[in-house]
mmCIF file of the N, C-alpha and C atoms, coordinates in Angstrom:
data_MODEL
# 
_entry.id   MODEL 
# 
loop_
_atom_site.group_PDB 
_atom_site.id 
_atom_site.type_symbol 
_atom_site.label_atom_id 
_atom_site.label_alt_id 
_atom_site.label_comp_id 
_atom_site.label_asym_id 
_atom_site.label_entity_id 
_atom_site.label_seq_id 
_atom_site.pdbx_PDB_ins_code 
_atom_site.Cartn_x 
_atom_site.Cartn_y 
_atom_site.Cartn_z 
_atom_site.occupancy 
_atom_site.B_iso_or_equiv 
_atom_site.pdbx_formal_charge 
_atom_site.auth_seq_id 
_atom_site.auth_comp_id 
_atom_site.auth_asym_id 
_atom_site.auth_atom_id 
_atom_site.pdbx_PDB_model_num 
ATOM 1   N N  . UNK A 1 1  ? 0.855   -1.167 0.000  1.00 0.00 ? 1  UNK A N  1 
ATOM 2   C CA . UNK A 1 1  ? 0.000   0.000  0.000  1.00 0.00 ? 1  UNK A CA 1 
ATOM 3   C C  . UNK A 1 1  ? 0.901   1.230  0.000  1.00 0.00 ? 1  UNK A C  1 
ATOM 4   N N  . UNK A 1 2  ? 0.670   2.066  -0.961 1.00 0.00 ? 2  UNK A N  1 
ATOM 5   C CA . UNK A 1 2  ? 1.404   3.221  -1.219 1.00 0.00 ? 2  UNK A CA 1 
ATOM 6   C C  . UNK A 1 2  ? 0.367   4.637  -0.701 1.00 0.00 ? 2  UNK A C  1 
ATOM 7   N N  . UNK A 1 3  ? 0.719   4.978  0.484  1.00 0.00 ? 3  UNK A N  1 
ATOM 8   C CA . UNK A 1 3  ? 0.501   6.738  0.686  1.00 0.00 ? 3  UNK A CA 1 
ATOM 9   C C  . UNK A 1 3  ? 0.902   7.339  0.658  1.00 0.00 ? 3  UNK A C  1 
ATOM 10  N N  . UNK A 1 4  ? 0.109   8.853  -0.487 1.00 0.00 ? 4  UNK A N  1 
ATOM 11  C CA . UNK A 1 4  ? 0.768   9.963  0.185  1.00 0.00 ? 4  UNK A CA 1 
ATOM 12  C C  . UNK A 1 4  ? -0.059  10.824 0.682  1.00 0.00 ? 4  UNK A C  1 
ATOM 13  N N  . UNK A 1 5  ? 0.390   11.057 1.656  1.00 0.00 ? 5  UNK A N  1 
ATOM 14  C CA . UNK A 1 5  ? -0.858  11.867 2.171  1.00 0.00 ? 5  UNK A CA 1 
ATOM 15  C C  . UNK A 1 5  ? -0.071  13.651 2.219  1.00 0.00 ? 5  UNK A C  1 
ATOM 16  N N  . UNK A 1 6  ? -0.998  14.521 2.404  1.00 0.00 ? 6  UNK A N  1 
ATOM 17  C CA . UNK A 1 6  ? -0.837  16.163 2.193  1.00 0.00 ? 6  UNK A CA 1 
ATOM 18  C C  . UNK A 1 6  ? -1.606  16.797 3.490  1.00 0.00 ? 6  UNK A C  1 
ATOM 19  N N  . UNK A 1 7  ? -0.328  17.484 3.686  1.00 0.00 ? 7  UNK A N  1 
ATOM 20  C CA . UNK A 1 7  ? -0.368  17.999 5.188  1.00 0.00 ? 7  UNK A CA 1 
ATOM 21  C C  . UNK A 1 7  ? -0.975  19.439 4.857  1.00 0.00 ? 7  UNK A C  1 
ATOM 22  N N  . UNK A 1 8  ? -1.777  20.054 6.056  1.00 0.00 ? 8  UNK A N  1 
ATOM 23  C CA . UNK A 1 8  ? -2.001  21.506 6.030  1.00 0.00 ? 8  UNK A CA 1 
ATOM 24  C C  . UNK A 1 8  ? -1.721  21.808 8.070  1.00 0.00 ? 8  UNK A C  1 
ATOM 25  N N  . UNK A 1 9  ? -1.170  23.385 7.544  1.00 0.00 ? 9  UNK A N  1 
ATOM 26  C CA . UNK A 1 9  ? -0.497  23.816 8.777  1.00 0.00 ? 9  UNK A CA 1 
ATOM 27  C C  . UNK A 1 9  ? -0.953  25.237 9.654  1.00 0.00 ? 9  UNK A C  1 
ATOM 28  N N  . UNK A 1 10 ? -1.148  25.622 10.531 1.00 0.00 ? 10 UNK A N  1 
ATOM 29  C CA . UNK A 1 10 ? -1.829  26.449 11.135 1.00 0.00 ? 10 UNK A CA 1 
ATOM 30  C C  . UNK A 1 10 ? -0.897  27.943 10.450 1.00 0.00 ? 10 UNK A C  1 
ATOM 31  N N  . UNK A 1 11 ? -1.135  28.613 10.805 1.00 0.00 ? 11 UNK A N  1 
ATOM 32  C CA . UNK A 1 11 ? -0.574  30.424 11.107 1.00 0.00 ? 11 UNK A CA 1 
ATOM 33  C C  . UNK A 1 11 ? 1.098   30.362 11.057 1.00 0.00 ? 11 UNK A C  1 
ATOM 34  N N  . UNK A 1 12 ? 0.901   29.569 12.636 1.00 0.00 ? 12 UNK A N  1 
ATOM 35  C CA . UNK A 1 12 ? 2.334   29.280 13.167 1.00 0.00 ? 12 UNK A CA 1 
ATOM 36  C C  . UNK A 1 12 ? 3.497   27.712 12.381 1.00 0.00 ? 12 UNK A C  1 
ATOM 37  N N  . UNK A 1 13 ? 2.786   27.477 11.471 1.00 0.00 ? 13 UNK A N  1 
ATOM 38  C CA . UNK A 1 13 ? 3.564   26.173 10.912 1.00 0.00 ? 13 UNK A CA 1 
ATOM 39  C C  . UNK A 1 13 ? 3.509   25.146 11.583 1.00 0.00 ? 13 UNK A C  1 
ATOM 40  N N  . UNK A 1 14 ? 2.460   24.601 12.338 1.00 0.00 ? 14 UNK A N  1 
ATOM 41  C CA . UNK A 1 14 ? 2.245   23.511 13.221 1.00 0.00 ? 14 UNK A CA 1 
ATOM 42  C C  . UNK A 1 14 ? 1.259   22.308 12.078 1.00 0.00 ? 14 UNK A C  1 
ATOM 43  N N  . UNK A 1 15 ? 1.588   21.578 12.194 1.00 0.00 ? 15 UNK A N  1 
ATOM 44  C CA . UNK A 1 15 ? 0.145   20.593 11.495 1.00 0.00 ? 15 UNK A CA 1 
ATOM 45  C C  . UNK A 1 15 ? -0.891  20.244 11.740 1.00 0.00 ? 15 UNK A C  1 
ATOM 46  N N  . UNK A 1 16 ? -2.123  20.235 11.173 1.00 0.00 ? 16 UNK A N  1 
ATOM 47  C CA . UNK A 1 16 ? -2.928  20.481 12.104 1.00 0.00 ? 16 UNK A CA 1 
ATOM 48  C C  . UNK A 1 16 ? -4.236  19.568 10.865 1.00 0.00 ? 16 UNK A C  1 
ATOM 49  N N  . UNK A 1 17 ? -3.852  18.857 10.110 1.00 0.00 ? 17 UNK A N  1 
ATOM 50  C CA . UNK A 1 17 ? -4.541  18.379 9.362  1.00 0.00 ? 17 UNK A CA 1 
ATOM 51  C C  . UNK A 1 17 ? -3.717  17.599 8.097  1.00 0.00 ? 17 UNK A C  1 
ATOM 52  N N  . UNK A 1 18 ? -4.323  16.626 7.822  1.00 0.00 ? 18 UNK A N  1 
ATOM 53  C CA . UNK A 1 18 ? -3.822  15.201 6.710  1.00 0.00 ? 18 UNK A CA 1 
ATOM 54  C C  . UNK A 1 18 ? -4.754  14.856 5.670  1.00 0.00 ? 18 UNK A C  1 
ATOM 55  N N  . UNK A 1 19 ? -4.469  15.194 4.770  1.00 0.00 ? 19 UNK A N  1 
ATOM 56  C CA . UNK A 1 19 ? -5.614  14.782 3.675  1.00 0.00 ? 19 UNK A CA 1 
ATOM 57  C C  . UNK A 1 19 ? -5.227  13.764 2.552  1.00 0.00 ? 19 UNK A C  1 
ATOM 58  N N  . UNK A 1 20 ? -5.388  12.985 2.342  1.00 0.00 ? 20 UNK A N  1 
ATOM 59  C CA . UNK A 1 20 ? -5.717  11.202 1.175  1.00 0.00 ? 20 UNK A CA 1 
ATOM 60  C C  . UNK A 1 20 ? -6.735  11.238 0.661  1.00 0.00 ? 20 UNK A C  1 
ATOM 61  N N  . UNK A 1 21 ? -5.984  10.897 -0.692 1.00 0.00 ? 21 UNK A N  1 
ATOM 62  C CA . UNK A 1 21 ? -6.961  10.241 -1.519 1.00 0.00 ? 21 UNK A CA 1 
ATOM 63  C C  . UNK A 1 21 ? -8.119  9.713  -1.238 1.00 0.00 ? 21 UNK A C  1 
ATOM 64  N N  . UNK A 1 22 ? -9.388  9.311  -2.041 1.00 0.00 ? 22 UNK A N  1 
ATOM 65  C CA . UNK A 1 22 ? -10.221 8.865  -1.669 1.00 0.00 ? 22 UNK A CA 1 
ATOM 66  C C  . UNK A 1 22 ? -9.965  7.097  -1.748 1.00 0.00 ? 22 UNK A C  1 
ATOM 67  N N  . UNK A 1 23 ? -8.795  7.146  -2.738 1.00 0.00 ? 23 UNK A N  1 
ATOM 68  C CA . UNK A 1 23 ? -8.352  5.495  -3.490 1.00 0.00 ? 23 UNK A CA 1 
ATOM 69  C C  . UNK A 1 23 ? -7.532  5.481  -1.872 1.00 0.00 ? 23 UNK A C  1 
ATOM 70  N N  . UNK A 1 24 ? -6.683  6.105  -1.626 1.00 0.00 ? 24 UNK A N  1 
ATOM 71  C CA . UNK A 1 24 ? -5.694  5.562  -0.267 1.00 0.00 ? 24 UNK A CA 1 
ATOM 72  C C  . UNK A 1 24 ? -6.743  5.316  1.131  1.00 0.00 ? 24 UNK A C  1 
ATOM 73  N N  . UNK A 1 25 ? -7.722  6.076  0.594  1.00 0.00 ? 25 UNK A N  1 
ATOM 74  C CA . UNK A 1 25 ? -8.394  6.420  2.170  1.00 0.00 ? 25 UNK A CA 1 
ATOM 75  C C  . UNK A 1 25 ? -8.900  4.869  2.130  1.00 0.00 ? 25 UNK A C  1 
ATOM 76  N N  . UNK A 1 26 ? -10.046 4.070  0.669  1.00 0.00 ? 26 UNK A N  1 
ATOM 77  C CA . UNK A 1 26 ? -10.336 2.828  0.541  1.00 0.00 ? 26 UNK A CA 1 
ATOM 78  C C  . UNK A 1 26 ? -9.283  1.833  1.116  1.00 0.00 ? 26 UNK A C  1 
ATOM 79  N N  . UNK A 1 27 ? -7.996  2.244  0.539  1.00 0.00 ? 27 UNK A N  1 
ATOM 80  C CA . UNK A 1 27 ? -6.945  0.803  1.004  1.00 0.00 ? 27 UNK A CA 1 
ATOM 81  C C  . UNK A 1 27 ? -6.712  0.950  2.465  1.00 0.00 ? 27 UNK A C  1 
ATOM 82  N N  . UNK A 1 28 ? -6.748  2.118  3.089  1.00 0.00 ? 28 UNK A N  1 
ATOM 83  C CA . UNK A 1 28 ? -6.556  2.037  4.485  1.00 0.00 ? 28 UNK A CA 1 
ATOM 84  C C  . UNK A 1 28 ? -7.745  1.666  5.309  1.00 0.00 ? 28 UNK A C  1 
ATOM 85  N N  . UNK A 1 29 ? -8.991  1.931  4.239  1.00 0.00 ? 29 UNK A N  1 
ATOM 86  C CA . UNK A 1 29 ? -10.376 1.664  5.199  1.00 0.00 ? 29 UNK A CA 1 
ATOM 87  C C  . UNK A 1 29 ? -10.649 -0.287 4.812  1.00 0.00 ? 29 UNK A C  1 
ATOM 88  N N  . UNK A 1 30 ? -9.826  -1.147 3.937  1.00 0.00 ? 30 UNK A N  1 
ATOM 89  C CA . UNK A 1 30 ? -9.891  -2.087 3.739  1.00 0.00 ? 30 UNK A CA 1 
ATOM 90  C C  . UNK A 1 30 ? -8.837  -2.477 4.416  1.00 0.00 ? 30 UNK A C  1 
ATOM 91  N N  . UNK A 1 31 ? -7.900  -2.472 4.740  1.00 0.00 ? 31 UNK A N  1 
ATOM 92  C CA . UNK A 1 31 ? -6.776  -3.107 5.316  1.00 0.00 ? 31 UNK A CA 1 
ATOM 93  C C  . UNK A 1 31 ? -7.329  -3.188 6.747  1.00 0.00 ? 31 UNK A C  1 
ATOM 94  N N  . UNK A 1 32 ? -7.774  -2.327 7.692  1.00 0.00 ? 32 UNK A N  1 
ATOM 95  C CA . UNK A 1 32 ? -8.695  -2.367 8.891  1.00 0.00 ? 32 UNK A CA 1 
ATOM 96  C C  . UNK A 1 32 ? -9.809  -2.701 9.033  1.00 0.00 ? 32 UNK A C  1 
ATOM 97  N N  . UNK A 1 33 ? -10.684 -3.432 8.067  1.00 0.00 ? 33 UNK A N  1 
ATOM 98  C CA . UNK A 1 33 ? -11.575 -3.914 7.938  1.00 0.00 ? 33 UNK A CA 1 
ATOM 99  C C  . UNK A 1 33 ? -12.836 -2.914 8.416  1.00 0.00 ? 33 UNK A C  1 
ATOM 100 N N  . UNK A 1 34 ? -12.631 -1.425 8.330  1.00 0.00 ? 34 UNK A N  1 
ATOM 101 C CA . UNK A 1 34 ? -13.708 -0.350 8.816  1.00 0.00 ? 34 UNK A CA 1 
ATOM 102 C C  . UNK A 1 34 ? -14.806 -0.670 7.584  1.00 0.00 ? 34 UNK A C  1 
ATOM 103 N N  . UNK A 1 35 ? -16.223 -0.700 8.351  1.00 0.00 ? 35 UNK A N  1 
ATOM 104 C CA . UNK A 1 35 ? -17.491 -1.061 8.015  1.00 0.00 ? 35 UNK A CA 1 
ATOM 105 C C  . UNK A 1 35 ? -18.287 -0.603 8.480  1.00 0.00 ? 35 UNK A C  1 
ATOM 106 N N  . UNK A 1 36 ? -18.855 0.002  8.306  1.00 0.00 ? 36 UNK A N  1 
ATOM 107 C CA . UNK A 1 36 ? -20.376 0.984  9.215  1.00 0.00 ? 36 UNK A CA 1 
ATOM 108 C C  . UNK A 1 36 ? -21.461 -0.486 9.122  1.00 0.00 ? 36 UNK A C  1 
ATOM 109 N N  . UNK A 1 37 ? -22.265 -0.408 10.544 1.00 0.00 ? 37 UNK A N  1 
ATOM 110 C CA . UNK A 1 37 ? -22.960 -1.188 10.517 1.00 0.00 ? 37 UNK A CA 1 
ATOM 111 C C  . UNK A 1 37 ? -24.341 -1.206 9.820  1.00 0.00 ? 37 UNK A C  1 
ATOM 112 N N  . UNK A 1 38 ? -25.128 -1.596 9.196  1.00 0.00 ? 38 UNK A N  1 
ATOM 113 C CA . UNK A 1 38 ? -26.556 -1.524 8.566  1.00 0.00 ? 38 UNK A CA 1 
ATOM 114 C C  . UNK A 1 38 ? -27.365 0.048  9.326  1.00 0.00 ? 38 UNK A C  1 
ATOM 115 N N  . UNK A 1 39 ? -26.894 0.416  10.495 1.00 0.00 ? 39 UNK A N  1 
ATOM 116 C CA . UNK A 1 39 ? -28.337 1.191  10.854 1.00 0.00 ? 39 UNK A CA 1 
ATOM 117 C C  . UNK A 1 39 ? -27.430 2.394  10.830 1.00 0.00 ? 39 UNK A C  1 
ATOM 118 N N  . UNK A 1 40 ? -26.123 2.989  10.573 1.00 0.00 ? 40 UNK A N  1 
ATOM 119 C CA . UNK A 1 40 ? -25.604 3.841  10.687 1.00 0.00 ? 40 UNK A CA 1 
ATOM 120 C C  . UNK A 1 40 ? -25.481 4.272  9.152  1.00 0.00 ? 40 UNK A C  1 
ATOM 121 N N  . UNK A 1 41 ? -25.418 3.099  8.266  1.00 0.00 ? 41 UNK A N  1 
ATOM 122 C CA . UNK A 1 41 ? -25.514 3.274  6.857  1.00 0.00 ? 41 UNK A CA 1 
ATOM 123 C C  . UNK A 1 41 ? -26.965 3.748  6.857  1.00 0.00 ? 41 UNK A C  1 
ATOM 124 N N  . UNK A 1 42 ? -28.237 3.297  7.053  1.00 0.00 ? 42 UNK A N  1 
ATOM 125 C CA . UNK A 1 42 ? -29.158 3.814  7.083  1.00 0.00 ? 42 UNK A CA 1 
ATOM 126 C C  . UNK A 1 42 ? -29.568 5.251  7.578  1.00 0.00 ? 42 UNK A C  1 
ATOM 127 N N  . UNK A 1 43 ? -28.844 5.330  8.760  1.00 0.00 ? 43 UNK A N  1 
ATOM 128 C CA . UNK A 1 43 ? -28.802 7.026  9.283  1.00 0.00 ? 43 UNK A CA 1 
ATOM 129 C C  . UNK A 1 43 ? -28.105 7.899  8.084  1.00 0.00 ? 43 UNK A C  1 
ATOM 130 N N  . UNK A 1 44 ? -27.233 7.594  7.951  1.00 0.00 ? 44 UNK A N  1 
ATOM 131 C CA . UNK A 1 44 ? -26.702 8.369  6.791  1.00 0.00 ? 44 UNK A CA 1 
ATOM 132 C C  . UNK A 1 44 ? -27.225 8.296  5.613  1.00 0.00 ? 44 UNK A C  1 
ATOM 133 N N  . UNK A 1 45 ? -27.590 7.771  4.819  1.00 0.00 ? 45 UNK A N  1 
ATOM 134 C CA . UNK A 1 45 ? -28.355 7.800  4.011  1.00 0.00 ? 45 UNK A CA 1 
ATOM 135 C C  . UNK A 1 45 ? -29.988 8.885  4.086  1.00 0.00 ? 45 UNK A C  1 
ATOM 136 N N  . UNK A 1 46 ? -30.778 8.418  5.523  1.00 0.00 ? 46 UNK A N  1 
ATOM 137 C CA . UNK A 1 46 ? -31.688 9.396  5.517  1.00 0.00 ? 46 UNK A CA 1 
ATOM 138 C C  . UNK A 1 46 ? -31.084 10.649 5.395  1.00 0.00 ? 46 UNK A C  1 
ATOM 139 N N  . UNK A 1 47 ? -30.230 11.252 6.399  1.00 0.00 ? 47 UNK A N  1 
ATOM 140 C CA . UNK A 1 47 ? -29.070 12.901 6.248  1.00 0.00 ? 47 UNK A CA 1 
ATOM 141 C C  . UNK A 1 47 ? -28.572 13.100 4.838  1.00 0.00 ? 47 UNK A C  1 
ATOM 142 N N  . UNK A 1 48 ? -28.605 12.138 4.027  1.00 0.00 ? 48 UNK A N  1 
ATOM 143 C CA . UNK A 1 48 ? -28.294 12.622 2.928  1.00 0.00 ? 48 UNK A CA 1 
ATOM 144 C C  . UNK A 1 48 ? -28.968 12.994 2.284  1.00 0.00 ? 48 UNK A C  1 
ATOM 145 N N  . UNK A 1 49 ? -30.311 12.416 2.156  1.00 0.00 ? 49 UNK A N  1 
ATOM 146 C CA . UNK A 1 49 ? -31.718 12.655 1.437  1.00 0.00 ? 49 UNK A CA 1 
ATOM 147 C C  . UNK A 1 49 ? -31.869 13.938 2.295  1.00 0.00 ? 49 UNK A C  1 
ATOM 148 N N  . UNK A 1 50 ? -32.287 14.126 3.339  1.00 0.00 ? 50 UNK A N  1 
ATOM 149 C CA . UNK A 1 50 ? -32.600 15.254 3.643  1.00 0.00 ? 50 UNK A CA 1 
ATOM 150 C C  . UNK A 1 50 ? -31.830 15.970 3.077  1.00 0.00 ? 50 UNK A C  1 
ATOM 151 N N  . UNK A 1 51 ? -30.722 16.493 3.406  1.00 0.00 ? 51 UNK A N  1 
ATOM 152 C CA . UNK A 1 51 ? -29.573 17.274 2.675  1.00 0.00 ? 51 UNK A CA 1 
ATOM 153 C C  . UNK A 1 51 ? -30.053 17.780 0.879  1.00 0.00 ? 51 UNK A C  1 
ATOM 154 N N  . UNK A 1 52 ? -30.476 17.052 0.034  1.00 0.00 ? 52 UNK A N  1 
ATOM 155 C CA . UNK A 1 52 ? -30.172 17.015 -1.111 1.00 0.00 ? 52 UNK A CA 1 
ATOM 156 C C  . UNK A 1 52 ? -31.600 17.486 -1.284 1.00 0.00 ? 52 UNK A C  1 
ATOM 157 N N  . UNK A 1 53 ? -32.800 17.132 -0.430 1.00 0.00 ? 53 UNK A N  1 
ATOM 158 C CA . UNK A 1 53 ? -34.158 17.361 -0.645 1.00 0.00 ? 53 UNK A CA 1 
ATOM 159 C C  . UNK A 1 53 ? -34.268 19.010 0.029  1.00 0.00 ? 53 UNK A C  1 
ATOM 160 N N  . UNK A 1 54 ? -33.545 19.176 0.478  1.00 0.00 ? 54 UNK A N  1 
ATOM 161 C CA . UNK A 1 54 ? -33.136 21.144 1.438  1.00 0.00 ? 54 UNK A CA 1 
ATOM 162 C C  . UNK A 1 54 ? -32.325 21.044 2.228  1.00 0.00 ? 54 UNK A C  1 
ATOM 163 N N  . UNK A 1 55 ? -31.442 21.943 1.423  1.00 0.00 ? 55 UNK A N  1 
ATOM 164 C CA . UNK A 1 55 ? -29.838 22.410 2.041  1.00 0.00 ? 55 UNK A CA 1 
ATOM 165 C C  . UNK A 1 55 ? -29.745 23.026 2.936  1.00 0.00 ? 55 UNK A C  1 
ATOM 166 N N  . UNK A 1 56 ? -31.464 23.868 3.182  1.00 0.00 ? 56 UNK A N  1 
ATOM 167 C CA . UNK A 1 56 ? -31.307 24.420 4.205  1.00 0.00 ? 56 UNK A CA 1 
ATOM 168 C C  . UNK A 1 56 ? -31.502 23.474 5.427  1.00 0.00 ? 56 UNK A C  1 
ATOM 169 N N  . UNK A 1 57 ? -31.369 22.259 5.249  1.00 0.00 ? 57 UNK A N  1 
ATOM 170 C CA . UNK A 1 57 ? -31.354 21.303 6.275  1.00 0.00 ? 57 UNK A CA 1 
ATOM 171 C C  . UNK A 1 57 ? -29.993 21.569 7.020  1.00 0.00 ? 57 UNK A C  1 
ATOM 172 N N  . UNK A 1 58 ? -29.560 21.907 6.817  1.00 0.00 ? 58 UNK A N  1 
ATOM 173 C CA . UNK A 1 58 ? -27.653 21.880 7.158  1.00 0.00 ? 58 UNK A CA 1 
ATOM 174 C C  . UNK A 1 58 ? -27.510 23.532 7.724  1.00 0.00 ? 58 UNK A C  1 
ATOM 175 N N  . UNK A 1 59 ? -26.817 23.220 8.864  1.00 0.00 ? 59 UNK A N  1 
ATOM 176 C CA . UNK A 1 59 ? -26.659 24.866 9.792  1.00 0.00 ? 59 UNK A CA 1 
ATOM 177 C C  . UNK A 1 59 ? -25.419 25.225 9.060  1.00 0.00 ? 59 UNK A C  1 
ATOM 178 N N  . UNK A 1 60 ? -25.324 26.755 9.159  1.00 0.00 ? 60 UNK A N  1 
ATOM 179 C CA . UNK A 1 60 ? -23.876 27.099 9.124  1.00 0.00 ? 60 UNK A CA 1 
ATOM 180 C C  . UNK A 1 60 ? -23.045 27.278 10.152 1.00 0.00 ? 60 UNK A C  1 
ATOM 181 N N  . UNK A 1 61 ? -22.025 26.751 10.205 1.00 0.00 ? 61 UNK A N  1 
ATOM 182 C CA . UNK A 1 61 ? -21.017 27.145 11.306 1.00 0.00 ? 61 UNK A CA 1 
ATOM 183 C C  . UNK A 1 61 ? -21.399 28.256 12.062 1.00 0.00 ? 61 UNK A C  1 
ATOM 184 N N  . UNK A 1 62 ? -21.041 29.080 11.691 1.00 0.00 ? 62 UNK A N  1 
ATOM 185 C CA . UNK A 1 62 ? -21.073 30.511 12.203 1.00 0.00 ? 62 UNK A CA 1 
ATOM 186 C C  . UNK A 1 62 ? -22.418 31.162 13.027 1.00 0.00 ? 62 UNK A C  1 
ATOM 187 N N  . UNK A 1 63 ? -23.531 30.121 12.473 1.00 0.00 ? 63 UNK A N  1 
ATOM 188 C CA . UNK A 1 63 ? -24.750 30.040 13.336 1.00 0.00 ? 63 UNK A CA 1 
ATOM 189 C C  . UNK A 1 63 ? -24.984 29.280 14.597 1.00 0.00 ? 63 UNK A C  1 
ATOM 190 N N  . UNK A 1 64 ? -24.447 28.015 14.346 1.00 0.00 ? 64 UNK A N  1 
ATOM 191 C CA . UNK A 1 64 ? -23.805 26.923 15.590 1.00 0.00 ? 64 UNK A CA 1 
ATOM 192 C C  . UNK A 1 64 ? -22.941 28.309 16.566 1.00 0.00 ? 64 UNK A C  1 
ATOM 193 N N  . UNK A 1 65 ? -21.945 28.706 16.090 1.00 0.00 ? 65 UNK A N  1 
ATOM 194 C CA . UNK A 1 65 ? -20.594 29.027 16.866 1.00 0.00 ? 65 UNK A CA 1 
ATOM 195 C C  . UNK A 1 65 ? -21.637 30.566 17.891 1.00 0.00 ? 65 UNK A C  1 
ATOM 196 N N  . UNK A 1 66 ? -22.063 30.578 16.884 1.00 0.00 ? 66 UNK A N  1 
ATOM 197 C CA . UNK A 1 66 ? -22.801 32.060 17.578 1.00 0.00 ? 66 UNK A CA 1 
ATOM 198 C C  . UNK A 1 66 ? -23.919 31.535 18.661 1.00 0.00 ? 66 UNK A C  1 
ATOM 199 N N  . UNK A 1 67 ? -24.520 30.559 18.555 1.00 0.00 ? 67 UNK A N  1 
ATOM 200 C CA . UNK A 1 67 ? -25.651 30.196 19.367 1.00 0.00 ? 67 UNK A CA 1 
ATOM 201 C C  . UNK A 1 67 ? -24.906 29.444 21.186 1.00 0.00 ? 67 UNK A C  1 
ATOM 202 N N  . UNK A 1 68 ? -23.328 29.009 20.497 1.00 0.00 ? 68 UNK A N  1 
ATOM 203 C CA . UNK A 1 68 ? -23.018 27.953 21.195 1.00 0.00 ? 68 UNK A CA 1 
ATOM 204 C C  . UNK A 1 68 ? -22.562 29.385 22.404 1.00 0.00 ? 68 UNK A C  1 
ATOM 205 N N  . UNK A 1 69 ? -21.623 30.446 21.820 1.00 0.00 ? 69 UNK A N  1 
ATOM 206 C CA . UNK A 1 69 ? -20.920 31.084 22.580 1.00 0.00 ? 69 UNK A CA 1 
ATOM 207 C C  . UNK A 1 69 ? -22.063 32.376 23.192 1.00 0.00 ? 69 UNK A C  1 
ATOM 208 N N  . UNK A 1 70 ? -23.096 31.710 23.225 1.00 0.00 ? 70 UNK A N  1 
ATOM 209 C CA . UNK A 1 70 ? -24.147 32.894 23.741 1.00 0.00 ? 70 UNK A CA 1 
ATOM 210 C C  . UNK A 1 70 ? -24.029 32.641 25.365 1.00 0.00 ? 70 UNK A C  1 
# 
């Protein structure tokens, strides 16, 4: 299994995030045998339909962050 993965770094040059392929992310999510179980695939799936049926289903950050820090 060949990765490369691509780093991103804060302000200060710290790392702070790793991003792969969607093909590397598969070989690493097959080599660990990661599997969502039937009802979590199902949860997700409904969130997706919702999502796609109104976007305004989905908060924005900045509405979360504002409600949270009230």
């Amino acid at each position: 299994m060949s990765i490369h993965p691509q780093y991103t770094f804060d302000k200060d040059g710290k790392p702070v995030g790793v991003f792969i392929s969607i093909d590397e992310w598969e070989q690493v999510a097959d080599s660990l045998n990661v599997e969502l179980p039937d009802w979590q695939k199902k949860g997700l799936d409904i969130e997706l339909e919702n999502i796609a049926n109104d976007p305004s289903y989905l908060l924005k950050w900045d509405d979360i962050k504002d409600k949270i820090l009230l």
